[in-house]
C-alpha positions as CSV (number, residue, x, y, z in Angstrom):
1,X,11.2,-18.9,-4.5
2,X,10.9,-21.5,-7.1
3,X,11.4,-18.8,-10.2
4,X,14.0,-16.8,-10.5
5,X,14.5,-13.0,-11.9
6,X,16.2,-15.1,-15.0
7,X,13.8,-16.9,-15.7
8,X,10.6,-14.3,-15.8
9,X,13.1,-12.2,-17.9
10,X,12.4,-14.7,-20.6
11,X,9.2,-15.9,-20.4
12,X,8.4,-12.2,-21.0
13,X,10.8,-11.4,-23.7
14,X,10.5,-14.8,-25.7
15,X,6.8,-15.8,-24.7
16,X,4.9,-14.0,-26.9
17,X,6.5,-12.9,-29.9
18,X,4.6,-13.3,-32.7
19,X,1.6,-11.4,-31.0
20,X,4.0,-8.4,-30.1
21,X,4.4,-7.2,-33.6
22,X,4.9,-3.5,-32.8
23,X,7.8,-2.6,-30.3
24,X,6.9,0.2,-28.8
25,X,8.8,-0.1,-25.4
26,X,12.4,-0.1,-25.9
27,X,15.3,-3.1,-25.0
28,X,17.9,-1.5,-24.8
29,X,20.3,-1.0,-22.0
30,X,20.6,2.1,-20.0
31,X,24.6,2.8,-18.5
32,X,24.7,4.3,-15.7
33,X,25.3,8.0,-15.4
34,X,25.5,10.6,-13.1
35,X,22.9,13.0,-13.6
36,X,23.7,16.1,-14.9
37,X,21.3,18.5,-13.4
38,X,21.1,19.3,-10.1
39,X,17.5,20.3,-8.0
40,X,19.0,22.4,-5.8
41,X,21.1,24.4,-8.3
42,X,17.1,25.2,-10.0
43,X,16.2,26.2,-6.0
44,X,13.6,29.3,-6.0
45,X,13.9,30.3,-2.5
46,X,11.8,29.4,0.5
47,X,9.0,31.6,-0.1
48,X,9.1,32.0,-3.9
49,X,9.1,28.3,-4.0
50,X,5.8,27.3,-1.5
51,X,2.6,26.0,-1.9
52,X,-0.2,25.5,0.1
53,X,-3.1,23.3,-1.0
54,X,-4.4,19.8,0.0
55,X,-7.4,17.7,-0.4
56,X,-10.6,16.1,0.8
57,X,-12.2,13.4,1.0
58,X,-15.7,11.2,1.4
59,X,-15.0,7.9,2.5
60,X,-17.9,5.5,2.7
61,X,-17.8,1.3,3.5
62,X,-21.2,-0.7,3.7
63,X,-20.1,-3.8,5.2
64,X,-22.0,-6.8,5.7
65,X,-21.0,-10.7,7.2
66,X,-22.9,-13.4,5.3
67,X,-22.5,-15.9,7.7
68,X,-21.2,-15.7,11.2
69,X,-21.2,-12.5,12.6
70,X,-17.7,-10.5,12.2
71,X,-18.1,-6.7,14.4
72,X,-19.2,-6.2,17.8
73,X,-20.5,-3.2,19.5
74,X,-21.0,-1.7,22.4
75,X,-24.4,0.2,24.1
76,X,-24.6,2.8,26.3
77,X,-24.3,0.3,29.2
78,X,-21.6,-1.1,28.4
79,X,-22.3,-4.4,26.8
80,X,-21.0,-5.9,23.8
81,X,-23.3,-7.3,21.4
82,X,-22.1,-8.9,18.3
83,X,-23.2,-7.8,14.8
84,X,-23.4,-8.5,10.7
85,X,-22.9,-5.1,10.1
86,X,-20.7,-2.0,10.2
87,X,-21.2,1.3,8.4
88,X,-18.4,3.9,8.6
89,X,-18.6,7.2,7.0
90,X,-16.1,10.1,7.3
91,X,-15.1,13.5,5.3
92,X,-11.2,13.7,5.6
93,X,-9.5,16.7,4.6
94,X,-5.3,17.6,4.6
95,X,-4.4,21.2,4.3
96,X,-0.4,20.6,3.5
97,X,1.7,23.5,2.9
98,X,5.7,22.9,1.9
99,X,7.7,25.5,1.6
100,X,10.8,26.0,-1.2
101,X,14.1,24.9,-0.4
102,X,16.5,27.9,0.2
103,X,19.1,29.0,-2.0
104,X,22.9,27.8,-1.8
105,X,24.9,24.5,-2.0
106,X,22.7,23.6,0.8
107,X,19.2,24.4,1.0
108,X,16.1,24.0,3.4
109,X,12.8,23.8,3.1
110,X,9.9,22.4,5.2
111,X,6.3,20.7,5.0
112,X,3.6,20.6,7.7
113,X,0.5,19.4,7.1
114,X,-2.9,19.6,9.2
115,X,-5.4,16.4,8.7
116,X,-9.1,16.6,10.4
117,X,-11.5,14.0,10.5
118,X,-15.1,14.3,11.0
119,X,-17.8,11.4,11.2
120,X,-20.6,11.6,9.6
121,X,-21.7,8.4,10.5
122,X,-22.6,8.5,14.7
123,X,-23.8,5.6,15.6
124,X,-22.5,3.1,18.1
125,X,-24.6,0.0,16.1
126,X,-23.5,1.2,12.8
127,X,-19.7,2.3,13.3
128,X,-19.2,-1.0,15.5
129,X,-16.1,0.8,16.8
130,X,-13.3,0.5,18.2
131,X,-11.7,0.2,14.1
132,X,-10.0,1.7,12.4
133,X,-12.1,3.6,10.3
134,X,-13.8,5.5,12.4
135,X,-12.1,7.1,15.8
136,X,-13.7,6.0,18.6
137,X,-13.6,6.3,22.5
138,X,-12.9,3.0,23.8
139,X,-16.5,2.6,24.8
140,X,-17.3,2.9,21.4
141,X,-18.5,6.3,21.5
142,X,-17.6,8.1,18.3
143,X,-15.6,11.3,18.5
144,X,-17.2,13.7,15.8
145,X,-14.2,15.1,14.8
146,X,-11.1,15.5,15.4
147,X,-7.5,16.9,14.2
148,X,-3.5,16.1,14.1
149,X,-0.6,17.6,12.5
150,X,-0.3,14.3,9.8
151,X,3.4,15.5,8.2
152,X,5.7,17.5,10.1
153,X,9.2,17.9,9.3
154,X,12.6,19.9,8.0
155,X,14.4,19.1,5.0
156,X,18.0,19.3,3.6
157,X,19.0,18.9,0.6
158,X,22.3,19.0,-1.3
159,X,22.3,18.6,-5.0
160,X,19.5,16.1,-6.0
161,X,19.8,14.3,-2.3
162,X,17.5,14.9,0.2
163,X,17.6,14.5,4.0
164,X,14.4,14.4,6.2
165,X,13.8,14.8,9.8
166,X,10.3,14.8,11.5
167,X,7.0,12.9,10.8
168,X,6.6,12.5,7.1
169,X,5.2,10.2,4.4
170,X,7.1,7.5,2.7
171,X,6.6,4.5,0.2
172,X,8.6,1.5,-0.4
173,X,8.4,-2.3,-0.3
174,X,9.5,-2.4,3.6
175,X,7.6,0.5,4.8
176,X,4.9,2.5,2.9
177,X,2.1,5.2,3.8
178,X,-1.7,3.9,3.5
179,X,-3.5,6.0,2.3
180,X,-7.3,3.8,1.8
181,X,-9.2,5.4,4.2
182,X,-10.5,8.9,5.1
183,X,-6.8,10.1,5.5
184,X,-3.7,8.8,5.6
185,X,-0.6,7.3,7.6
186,X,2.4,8.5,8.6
187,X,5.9,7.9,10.3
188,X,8.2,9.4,13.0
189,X,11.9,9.5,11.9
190,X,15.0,10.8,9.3
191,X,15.1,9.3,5.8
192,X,17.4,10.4,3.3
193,X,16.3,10.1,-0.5
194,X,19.0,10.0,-3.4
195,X,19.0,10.1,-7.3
196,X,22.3,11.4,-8.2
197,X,22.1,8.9,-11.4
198,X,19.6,8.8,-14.0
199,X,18.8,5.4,-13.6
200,X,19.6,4.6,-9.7
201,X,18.2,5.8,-6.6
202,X,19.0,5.3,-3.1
203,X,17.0,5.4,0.2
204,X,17.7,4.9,3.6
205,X,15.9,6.1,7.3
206,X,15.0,5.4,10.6
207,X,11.6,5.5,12.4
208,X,10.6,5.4,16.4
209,X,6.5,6.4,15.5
210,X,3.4,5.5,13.4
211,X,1.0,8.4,13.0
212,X,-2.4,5.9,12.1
213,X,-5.4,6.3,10.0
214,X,-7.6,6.5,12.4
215,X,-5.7,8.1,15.4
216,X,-5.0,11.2,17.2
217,X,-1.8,10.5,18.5
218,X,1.3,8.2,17.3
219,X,2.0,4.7,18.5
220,X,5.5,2.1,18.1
221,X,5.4,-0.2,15.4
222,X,3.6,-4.0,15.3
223,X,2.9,-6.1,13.5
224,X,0.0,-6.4,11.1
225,X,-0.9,-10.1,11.7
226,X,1.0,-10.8,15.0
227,X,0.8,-10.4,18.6
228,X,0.4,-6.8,19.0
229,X,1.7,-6.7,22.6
230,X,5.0,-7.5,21.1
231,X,6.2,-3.7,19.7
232,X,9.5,-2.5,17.9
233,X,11.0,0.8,19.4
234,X,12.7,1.1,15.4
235,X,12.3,0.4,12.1
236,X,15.6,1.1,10.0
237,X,15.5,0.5,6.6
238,X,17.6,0.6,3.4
239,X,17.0,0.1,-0.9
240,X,17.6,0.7,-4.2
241,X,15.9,1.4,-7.1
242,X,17.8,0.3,-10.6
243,X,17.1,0.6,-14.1
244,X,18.9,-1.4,-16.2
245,X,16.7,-2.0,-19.2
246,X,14.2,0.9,-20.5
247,X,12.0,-1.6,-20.1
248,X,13.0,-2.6,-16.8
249,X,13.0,-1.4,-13.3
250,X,14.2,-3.4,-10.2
251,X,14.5,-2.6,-6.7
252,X,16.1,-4.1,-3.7
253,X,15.0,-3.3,-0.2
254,X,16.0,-4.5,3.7
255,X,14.4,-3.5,7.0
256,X,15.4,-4.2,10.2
257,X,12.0,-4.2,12.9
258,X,14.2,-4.3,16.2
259,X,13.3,-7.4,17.9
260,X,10.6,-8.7,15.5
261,X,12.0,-9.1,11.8
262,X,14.8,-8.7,9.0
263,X,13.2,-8.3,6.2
264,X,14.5,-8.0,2.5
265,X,12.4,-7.5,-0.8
266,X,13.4,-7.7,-4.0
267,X,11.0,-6.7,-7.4
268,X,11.5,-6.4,-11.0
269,X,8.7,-5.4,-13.5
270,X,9.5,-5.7,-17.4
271,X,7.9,-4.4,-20.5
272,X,7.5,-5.6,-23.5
273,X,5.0,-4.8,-27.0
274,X,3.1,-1.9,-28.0
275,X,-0.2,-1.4,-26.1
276,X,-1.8,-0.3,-29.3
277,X,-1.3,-4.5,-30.4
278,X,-0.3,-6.1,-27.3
279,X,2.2,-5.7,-25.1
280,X,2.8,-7.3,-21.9
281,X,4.1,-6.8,-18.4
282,X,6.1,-8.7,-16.2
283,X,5.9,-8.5,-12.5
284,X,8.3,-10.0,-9.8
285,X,7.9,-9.2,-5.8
286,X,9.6,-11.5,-3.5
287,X,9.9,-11.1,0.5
288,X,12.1,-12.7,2.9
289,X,11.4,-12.4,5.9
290,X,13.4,-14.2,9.3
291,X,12.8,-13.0,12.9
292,X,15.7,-10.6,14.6
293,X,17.0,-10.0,17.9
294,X,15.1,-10.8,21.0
295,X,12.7,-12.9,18.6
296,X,9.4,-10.9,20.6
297,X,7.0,-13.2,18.0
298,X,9.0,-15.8,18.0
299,X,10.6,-18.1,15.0
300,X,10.2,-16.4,11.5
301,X,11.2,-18.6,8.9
302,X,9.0,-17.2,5.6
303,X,9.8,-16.5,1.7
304,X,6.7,-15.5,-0.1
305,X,6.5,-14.3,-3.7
306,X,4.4,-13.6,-6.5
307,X,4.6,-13.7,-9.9
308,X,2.0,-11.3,-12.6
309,X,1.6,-10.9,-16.2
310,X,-0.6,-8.3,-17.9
311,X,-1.4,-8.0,-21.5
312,X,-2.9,-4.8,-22.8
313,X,-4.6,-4.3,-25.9
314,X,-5.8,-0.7,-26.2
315,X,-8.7,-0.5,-23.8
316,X,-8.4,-3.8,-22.9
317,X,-6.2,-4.8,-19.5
318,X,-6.2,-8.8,-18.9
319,X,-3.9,-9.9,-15.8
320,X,-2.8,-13.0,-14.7
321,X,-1.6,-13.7,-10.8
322,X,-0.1,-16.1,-9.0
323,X,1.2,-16.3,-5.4
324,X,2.8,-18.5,-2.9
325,X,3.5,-18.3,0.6
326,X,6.5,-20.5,1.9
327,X,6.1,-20.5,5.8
328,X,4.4,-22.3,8.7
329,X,3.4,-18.2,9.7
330,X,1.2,-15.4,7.9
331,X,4.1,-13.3,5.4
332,X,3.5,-10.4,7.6
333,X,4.2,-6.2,7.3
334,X,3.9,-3.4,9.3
335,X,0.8,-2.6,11.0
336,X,-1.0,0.5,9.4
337,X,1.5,0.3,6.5
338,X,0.8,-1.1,2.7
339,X,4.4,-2.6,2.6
340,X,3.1,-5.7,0.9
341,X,3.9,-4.9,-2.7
342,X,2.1,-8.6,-3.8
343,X,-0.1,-8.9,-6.6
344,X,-2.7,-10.9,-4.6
345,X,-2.6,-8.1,-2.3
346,X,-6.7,-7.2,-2.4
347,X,-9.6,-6.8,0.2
348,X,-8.3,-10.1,1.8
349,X,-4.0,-10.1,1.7
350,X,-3.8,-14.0,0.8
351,X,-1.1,-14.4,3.0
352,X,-2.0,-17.5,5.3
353,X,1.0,-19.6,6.2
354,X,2.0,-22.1,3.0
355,X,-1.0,-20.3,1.2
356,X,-1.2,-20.6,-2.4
357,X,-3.5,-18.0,-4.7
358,X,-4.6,-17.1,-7.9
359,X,-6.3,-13.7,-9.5
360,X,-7.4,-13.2,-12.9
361,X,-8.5,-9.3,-13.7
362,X,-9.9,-7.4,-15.9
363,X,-9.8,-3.5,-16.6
364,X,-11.6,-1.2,-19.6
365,X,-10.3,2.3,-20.0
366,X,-13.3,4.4,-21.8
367,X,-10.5,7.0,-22.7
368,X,-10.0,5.1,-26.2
369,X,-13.9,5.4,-26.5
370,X,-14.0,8.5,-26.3
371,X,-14.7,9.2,-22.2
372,X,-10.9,9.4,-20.4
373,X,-11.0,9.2,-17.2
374,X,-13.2,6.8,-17.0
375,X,-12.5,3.1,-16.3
376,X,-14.0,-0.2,-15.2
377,X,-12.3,-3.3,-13.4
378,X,-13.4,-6.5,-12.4
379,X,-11.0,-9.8,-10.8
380,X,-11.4,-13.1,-9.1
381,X,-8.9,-14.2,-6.6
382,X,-8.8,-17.6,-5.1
383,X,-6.6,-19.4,-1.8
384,X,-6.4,-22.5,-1.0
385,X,-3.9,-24.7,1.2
386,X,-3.6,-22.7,4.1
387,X,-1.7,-24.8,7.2
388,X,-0.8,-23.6,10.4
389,X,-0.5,-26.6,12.1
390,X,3.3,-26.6,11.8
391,X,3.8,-23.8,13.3
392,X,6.3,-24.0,16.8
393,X,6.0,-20.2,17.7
394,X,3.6,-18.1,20.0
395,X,3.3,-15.1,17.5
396,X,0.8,-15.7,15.7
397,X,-2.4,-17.5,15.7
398,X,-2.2,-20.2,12.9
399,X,-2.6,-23.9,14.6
400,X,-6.3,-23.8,13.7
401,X,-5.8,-23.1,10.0
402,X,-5.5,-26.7,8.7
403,X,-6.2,-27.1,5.1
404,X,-8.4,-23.4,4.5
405,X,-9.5,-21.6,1.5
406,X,-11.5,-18.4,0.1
407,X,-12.0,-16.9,-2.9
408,X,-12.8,-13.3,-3.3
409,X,-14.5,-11.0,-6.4
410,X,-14.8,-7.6,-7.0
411,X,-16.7,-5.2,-9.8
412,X,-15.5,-0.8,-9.2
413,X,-15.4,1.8,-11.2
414,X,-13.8,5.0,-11.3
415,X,-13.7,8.4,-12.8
416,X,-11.0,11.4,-12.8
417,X,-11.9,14.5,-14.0
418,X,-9.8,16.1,-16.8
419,X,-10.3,19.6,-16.7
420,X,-11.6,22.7,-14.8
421,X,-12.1,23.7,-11.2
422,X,-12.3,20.3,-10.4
423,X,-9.5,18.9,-12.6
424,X,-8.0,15.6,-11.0
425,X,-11.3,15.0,-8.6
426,X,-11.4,11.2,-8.4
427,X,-14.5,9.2,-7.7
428,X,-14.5,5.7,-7.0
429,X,-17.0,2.9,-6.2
430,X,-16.9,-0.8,-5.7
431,X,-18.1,-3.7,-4.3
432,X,-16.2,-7.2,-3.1
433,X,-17.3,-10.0,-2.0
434,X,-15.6,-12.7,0.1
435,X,-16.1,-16.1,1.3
436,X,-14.2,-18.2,3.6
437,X,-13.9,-21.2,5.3
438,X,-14.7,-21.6,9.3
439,X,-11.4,-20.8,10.0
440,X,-9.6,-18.5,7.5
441,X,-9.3,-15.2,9.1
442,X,-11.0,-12.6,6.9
443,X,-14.8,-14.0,7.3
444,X,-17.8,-14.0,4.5
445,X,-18.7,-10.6,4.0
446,X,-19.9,-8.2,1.1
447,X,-18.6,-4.3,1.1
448,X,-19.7,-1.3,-0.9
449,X,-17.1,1.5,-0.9
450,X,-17.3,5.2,-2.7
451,X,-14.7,7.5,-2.3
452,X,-14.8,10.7,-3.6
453,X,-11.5,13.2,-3.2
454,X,-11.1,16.7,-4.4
455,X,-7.9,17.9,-4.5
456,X,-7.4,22.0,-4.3
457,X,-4.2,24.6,-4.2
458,X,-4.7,27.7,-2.6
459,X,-1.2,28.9,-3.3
């Protein structure tokens, strides 16, 4: 990592002064306390306390290679036939109900949530299945709908820490839910979450099983850009979340994947201005990443980072990216995770070993004219340098990848709705386009996604 957490510190506090002329965001330092409220001492009880609601959603992709073809599919006899095309199209809907912690010094409370998936899109052509947006047969055939239990678990909790134990949803910078399809992911395990301070949190956990996307059942954990033959009976991890600055929040993060990776993360993001004149943000995420234990994918030797500013000016959102990965491997995550906090993190990840990228982006928020909820976005991301040809390992697929590049764009928009029955609905479309060279792994191809989801309680 050629800058360090020093150094972006003050390119955003001294960069820009005399365009910051209003200080909205405070500097000052936070010390660190222990908090002096305590969530289970506010505990209602385990009925008083529960709630039952959920969501749904439309998911819709249009997808469509401009050069070589990039799906196959599979016909009624059996053959597979390549294709430019793939259409997926599924209503996903979570009924989640969580219950209130008991009373006491120690209370207990649990959350189970039913997810069911139904394809409104049929075809074997159009779905060009096996994916992982629409569930398939292995033929191909597509499954109409179908159901899991998507969270399942008990918790614990003593005074503002909380143990728990089943499958549930998590997000940090080592292992995260995804949650960009019809429904979500999940994970098999224990985690324990902690904010006894004000300004420090703590979380640790274990897990043995990945509930996917687009599965029925659960599976052990691969990686997203390795050999997936190679799998990790556990995933431990451990982090912290500090805020030293009121204008600053850090975290640090490690994960173990038995017999693949060590992984450790660390990410700062600074404040600084009045977005009413300008103000600007600071982001830092860096990733180290070295292979563990039996080594299944071989030699990991990778540091990747990026580095983001973003000025705001009422309405106006204008940000700046930069990324770098250090490696003769892809920087690589969890499969069926988004544990790649990276600003140049998009359709394509812009993670090819030693690959360098850029992204400049643009966002409008209507709410200062008058429409909130309602906001455009537009960005241009380019990689170049990609070089595998170093690489000693059997992992991963990179000698090819000598010298590659792509560039990717993307218009959306999206819309929230403020109030009423359908307060919080979100609708979002956009379109992407991306263009490679012969041997960068994402392809040419154009996509059109709308999402629509409709949140709704019951109790």
């Amino acid at each position: 990592m050629k800058l360090t957490t020093t150094a972006v510190l003050a390119l955003s506090i001294t960069g820009l002064p005399a365009l910051a002329q209003a200080d909205a965001v405070s500097q000052d330092f936070i010390p660190l306390s222990v908090k002096d409220t305590s969530a289970q001492a506010d505990a209602t009880g385990f009925i008083d306390g529960q709630r039952l609601g959920g969501s749904t959603r439309n998911w819709y992709a249009r997808e469509r290679a401009t050069r070589a073809p990039l799906f196959k599919y599979y016909k009624s006899d059996g053959s597979r036939h390549d294709s430019h095309s793939r259409d997926n199209w599924v209503q996903g809907t979570i009924l989640n109900y969580s219950s209130g912690f008991t009373q006491g010094t120690v209370g207990v409370a649990t959350e189970v949530a039913a997810y069911n998936a139904i394809a409104l899109e049929q075809g074997r052509a159009a779905v060009a299945g096996p994916n992982n947006r629409t569930l398939t047969h292995s033929d191909g055939d597509v499954i109409d709908q179908w159901s899991k239990l998507g969270l399942a678990n008990v918790k614990a909790r003593f005074s503002n820490t909380t143990l728990t134990a089943g499958r549930q949803s998590i997000d940090t910078p080592v292992i995260a839910f995804i949650g960009n399809r019809a429904l979500p992911s999940s994970f098999e395990g224990v985690s324990l979450h902690s904010t006894e301070f004000d300004n420090l949190s703590f979380d640790l956990g274990t897990f043995d099983r990945l509930s996917t996307r687009t599965e029925q059942g659960t599976s052990k954990f691969v990686a997203e850009y390795g050999d997936r033959a190679f799998e990790a009976d556990h995933v431990n991890i451990a982090g912290a979340n500090y805020q030293p600055l009121k204008s600053l929040r850090t975290s640090l993060y490690v994960s173990n994947v038995e017999d693949l990776w060590n992984q450790y993360y660390l990410g700062a993001t600074h404040e600084l201005g009045d977005s009413a004149v300008l103000s600007l943000t600071t982001g830092l995420n860096y990733y180290k990443t070295r292979d563990e234990g039996k080594s299944k994918l071989g030699e990991i030797d990778n540091d990747t980072y990026s580095l983001s500013l973003g000025l705001t000016h009422q309405a106006h959102s204008l940000t700046f990216a930069y990324q770098q990965v250090n490696g003769n491997e892809y920087f690589d995550y969890l499969h069926d995770t988004n544990a790649i906090y990276l600003a140049n993190s998009l359709l394509s990840d812009f993670n090819g070993p030693n690959e360098k990228s850029v992204q400049i982006g643009y966002v409008l928020n209507m709410a200062q004219y008058g429409v909130p909820g309602l906001k455009f976005n537009l960005y241009n991301a380019r990689g170049w340098g990609i070089d595998g040809t170093h690489y000693n390992g059997t992992g991963y697929d990179v000698k090819n990848l000598d010298g590659e590049n792509h560039y990717e764009w993307g218009v959306g928009t999206s819309y929230a709705v403020q109030s009423g029955y359908l307060k919080d609905s979100t609708v979002r479309a956009t379109y992407t386009a991306h263009r490679a060279s012969k041997n960068q792994a994402d392809g040419s191809l154009d996509e059109l996604r709308i999402v629509t989801t409709i949140p709704f309680n019951i109790l």
